[in-house]
C-alpha positions, -999 to +999 in steps of 0.1 A: -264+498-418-273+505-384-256+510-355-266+523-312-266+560-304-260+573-268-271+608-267-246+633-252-261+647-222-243+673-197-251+693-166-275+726-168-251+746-153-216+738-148-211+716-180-206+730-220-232+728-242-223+700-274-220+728-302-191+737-277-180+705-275-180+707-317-171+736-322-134+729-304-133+695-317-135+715-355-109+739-346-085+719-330-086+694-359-082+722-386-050+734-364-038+698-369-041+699-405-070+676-410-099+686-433-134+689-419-164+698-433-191+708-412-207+680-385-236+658-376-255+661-347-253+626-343-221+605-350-241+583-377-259+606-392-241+607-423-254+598-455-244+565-473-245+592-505-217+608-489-195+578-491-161+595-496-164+605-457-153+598-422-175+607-394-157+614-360-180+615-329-173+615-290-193+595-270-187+608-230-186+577-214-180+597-180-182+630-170-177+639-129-171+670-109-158+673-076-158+707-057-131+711-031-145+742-010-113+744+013-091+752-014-118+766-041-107+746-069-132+719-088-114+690-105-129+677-139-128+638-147-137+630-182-141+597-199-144+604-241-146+571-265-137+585-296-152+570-329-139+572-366-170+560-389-161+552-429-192+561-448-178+539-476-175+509-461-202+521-433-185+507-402-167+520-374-127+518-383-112+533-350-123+536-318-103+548-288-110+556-251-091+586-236-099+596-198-085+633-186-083+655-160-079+692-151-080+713-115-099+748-119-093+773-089-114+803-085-105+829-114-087+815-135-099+801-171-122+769-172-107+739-177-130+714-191-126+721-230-088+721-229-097+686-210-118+672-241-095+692-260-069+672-249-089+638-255-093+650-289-054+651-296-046+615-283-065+605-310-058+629-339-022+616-330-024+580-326-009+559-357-040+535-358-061+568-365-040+581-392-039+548-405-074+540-408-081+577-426-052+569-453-068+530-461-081+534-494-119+525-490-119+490-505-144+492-537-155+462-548-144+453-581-180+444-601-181+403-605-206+394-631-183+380-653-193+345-672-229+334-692-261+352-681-280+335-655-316+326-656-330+330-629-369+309-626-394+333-609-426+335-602-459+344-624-465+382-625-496+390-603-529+385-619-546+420-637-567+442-607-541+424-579-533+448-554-503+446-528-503+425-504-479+431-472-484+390-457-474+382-494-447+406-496-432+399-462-423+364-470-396+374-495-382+396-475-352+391-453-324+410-433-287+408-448-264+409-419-228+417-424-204+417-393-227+449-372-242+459-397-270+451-414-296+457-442-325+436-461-328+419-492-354+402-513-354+365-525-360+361-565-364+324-567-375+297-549-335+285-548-322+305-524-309+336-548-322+369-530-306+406-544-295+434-521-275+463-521-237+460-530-232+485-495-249+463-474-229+429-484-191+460-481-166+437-480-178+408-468-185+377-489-198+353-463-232+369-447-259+361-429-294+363-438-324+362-411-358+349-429-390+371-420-396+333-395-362+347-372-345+315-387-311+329-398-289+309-431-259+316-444-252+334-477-228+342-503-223+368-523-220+352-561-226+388-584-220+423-575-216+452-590-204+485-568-214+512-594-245+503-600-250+494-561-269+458-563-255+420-556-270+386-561-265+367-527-268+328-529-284+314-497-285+272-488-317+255-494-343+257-514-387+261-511-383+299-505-412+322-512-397+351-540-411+381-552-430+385-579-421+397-609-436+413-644-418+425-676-449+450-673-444+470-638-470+496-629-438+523-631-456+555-642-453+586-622-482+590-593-486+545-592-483+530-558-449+519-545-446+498-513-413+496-495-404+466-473-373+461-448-360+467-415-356+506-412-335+514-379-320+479-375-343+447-356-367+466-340-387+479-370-382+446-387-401+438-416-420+477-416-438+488-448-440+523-461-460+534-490-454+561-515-457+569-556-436+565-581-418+600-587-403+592-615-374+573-634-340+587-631-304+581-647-276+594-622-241+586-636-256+560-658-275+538-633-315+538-634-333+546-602-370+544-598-376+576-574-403+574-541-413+600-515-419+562-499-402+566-463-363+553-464-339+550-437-313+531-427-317+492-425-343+499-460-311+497-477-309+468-504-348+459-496-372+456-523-401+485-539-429+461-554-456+484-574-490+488-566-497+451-582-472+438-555-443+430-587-407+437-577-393+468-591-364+479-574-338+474-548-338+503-521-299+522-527-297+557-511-312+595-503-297+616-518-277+648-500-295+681-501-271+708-512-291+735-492-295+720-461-262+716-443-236+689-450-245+655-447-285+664-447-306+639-466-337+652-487-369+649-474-393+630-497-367+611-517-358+581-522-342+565-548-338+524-556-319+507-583-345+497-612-350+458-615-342+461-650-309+482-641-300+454-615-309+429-643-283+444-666-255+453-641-254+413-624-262+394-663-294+381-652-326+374-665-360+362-654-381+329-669-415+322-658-410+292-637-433+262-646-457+251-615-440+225-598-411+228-614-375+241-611-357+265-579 
């Protein structure tokens, strides 16, 4: 998911710096009883890992001084939207714009941070706020229930092929969702493409933009929350899917190649190249680890190996415990196996006959 950052910028002399700025924010909200756990720099720079989270960030909309020199006071104006970001559902839940201001006469105490302070508390107060902290984070229930599907895919690529990013790139597609968005992969000429579970949140009517711009709807038809993956059904037919082998180049040190849209429409369709770290089981789900780039907008793209065969769906970075709260490790990445997502959504693949079949 990815969403626009405005950068909060002050005055080099008569304005707070932001760990100010934070640092009241923090104390004010522990003085109202809320839990906090340290902060983000930035208000969407929380992991999707951390998904039992809000983020709250101030964006200062305006922020004016005017100096009175007959009377020796200053007057602050301050224009703070406040935002309340669910890491669960990853969307904004609450936004509010509060506007302030204080007089400061010569010697007496500044002003300006009771003035944000007092921003702050319009929020912290407001119903709609408390309300969108106690909604429950609305998991969705996996739906893989009846026969297993058979899916028709494509021939494994031939021995001694290498990736190929023009082959690649036509599977690939962005999954939009309301604002946000992610990518997905098509795995049969029909129109079925997976993705990850977060990227379709609560949403069963999507959108999906083709690597040609040309945007189709899409329904989600299997998904499975724990194990992060969904099988999205999209109208028409004569798509290009990945390819796909019961024999993926999947030992530690092989190529992977990761395809998507990292940072929303501007890096669309980017590739970043890695190895296969290894093959991990966290709380019973199978990831294929990378040190292949990841960011947000990768999330629910596919890893093909080193032959250009699908192996995985793009899910998360995990949180570093030593590096602050909310800090992503460097040079890991982790996607849902194929055969995991195979299992999780009851699916399986058949070679599909040439000229035959979706």
């Amino acid at each position: 998911m990815q969403s626009q950052r405005h950068p909060l910028v002050w005055g080099p002399s008569t304005a707070p710096k932001q760990g100010e700025l934070i640092g009241v924010a923090t104390t004010r909200l522990h003085e109202l009883g809320y839990k906090v756990e340290g902060h983000d720099s930035e208000l969407f720079g929380a992991s999707r890992m951390a998904a039992d989270h809000f983020v709250l960030g101030a964006i200062i909309d305006r922020f004016a001084l005017t100096i009175d020199q007959v009377s020796c006071t200053q007057t602050f104006n301050i224009v703070v939207e406040w935002q309340l970001f669910d890491s669960a559902r990853e969307k904004v839940v609450y936004s509010r714009t509060v506007t302030d201001s204080a007089v400061e006469r010569k010697g007496t105490d500044p002003v300006l941070l009771p003035a944000f302070k007092r921003t702050l508390d319009a929020v912290a107060t407001d119903d709609a706020f408390i309300a969108a902290l106690l909604e429950p984070a609305r998991k969705i229930e996996p739906t893989v229930s009846g026969d297993e599907l058979v899916i028709e895919c494509d021939a494994a690529a031939p021995p001694g092929s290498s990736f190929s990013f023009e082959d690649a790139k036509q599977s690939v597609v962005t999954v939009i969702a309301g604002t946000s968005s992610g990518s997905g992969v098509f795995v049969s000429r029909g129109g079925l493409l997976l993705t990850a579970a977060h990227v379709v949140g609560g949403g069963k009517q999507l959108t999906v933009e083709l690597s040609s711009r040309v945007r189709l709807p899409a329904t989600v038809i299997r998904i499975d929350s724990d194990a992060d993956v969904a099988l999205l059904q999209v109208t028409g037919a004569g798509f290009q899917p990945a390819r796909y082998s019961a024999q993926p180049l999947l030992q530690p040190g092989n190529d992977v190649f990761v395809v998507g849209s990292p940072l929303g429409d501007t890096y669309a369709l980017s590739v970043s190249r890695g190895v296969v770290s290894g093959i991990r089981k966290i709380n019973g789900v199978e990831y294929v680890q990378t040190d292949a780039a990841i960011n947000h907008g990768n999330s629910g793209g596919p890893m093909f190996d080193g032959a250009g065969n699908l192996i995985g769906i793009v899910a998360l970075k995990p949180i570093d415990p030593n590096a602050g709260v909310n800090q992503t490790a460097e040079g890991i990445g982790l996607g849902v196996s194929l055969q995991q997502a195979s299992r999780s959504l009851r699916f399986r693949f058949a070679p599909r006959i040439a000229g035959v079949g979706k």
